[in-house]
Structures are given as structure tokens and as C-alpha cells.
GUPA-298269 format. One line per 4 residues: their letters; for each residue x negated, y, z negated of N, C-alpha, C. Coordinates in steps of 0.001 Angstrom, whole numbers, plus 500000, padded with zeros to 6 digits. Atoms other than C-alpha are relative to their C-alpha. Layout:
<sites>
A = X:Y:Z:X:Y:Z:X:Y:Z ~ ... .
</sites>
This chain:
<sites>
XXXX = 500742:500349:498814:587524:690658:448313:500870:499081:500858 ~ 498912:500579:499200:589343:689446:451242:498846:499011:501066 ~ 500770:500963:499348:587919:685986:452605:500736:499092:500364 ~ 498920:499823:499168:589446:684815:455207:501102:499773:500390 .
XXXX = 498477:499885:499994:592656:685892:454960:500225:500105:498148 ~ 499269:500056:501143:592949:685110:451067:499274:500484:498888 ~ 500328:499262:501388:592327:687067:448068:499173:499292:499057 ~ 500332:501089:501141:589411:685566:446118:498997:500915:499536 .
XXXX = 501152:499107:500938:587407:687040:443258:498087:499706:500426 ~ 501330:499854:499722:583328:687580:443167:499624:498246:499661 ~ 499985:501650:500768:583464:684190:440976:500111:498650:500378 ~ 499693:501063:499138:585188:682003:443230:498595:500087:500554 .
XXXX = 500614:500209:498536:582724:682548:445992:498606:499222:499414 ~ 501043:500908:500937:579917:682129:443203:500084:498509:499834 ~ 499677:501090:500480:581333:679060:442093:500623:498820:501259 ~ 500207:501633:498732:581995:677370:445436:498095:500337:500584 .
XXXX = 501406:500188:499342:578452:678169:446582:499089:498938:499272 ~ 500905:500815:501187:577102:676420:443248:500542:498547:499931 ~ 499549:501240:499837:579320:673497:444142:499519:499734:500814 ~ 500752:499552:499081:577996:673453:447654:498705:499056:499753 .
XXXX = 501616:500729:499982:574521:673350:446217:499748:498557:499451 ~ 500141:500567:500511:574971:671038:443996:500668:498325:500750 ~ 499483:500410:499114:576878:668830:446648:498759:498972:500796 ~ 501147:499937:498813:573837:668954:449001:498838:499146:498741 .
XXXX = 500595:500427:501386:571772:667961:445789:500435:498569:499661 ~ 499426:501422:500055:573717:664773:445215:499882:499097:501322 ~ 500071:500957:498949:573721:663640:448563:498544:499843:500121 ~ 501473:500255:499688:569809:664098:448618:499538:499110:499660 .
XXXX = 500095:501090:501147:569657:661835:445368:500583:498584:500463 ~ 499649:501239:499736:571554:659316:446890:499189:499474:501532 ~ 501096:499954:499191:569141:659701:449801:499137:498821:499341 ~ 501421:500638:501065:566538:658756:447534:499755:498938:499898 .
XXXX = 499635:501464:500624:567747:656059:445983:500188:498992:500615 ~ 499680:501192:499279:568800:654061:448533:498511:499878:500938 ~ 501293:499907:499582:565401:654500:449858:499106:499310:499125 ~ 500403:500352:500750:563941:653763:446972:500085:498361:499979 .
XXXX = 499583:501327:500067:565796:650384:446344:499875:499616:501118 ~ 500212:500862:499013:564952:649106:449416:498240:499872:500462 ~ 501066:499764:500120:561276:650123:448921:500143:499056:499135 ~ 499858:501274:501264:561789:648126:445324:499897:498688:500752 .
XXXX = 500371:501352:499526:562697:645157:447669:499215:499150:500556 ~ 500651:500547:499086:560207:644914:449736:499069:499798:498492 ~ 500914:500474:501069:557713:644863:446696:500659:498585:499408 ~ 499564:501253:500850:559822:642438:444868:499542:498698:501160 .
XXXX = 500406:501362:499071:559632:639795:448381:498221:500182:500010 ~ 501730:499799:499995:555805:640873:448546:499237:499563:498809 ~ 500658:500567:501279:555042:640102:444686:500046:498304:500145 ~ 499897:501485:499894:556945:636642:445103:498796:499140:500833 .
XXXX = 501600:500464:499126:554488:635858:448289:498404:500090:499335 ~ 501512:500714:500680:551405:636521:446425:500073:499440:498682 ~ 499911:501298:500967:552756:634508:443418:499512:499139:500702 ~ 499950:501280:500054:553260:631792:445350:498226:499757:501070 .
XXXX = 501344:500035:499144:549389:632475:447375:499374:499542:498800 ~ 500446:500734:501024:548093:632231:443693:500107:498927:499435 ~ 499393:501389:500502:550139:629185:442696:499240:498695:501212 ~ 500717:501230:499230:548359:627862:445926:498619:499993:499953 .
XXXX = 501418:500100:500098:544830:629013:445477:499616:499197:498625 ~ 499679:500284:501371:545604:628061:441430:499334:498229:500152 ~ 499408:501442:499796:546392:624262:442568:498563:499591:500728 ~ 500847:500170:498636:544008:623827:446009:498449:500618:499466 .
XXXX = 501050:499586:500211:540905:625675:444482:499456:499771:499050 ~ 500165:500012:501403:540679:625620:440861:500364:498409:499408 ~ 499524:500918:500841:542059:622363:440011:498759:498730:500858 ~ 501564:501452:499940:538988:620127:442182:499243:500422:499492 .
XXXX = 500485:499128:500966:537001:622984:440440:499254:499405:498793 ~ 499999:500469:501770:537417:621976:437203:500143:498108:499704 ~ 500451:500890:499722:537731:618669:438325:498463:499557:500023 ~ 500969:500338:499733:534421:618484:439624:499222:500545:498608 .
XXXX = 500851:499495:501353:532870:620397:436150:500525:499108:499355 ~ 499406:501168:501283:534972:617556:434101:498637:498785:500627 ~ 501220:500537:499619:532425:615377:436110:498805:500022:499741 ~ 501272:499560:500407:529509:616915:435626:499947:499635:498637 .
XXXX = 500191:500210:501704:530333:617160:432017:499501:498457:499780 ~ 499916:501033:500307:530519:613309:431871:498754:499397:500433 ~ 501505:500300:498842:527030:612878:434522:499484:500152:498537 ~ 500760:499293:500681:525464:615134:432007:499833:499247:498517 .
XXXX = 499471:500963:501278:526696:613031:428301:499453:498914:500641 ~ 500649:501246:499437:525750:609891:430468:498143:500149:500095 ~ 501599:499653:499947:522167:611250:431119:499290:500171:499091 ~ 500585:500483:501154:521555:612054:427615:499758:498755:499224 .
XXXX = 499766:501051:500301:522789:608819:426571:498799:499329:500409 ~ 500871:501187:499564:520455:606884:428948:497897:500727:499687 ~ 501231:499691:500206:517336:609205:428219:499498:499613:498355 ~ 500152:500813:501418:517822:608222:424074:499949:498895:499583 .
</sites>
């Protein structure tokens, strides 16, 4: 088979087309990926931010919270006390 200009078997032509595909195939993958990992990042900065929203609701909400029930507890022990 004469392609163009130079003598190449059925095989060759097979075997560059399957390179080719496989070519086109790799570059897709690296498509991907770099897509991907930059998708990954944004989650990763987005997890950190609502860490640190929990670390502030954690602190600012929960801790006068439990504060204020450590109180109570002590109202409550005082009230028995003075009713016995």
C-alpha cells in the first residue's frame, strides 16, 4: 500500500491509528485530572472554612451553653440543699 509516497504495510497504518487513539485518550485523562485537582482544591479551602465556622460556633455557642447548664446544675443542688 502506497501512503504517501512510502511503502507501508496494512499493520503500520493499524498501529499508528491505535497510537493516535490512544494519544487522544491520554490527553483526555490529563484533561481530567487537572480538572479534577483543582475541583479537590476548592473542597479542601471550603472544608477548612467550615472547620473553622464550627470551631467558631463550637467556642461562641456551646461553651456559654454549657456554661449556663453548669449553673443551673449548681441553682438546682443549692435548692435541694435549702428545701432539706
Amino acid at each position: 500500500m502506497n501512503f504517501w509516497g512510502y511503502e507501508v504495510a496494512t499493520g503500520d497504518i493499524l498501529n499508528l491509528s491505535l497510537a493516535l487513539g490512544f494519544l487522544a485518550i491520554a490527553i483526555a485523562l490529563v484533561a481530567v485530572l487537572i480538572r479534577l485537582f483543582r475541583l479537590l482544591g476548592n473542597v479542601n479551602h471550603i472544608t477548612e472554612k467550615a472547620t473553622e465556622v464550627v470551631e467558631l460556633v463550637n467556642h461562641y455557642l456551646w461553651q456559654p451553653a454549657r456554661i449556663a447548664r453548669q449553673i443551673m446544675e449548681k441553682f438546682r443542688q443549692y435548692s435541694k440543699k435549702k428545701k432539706s
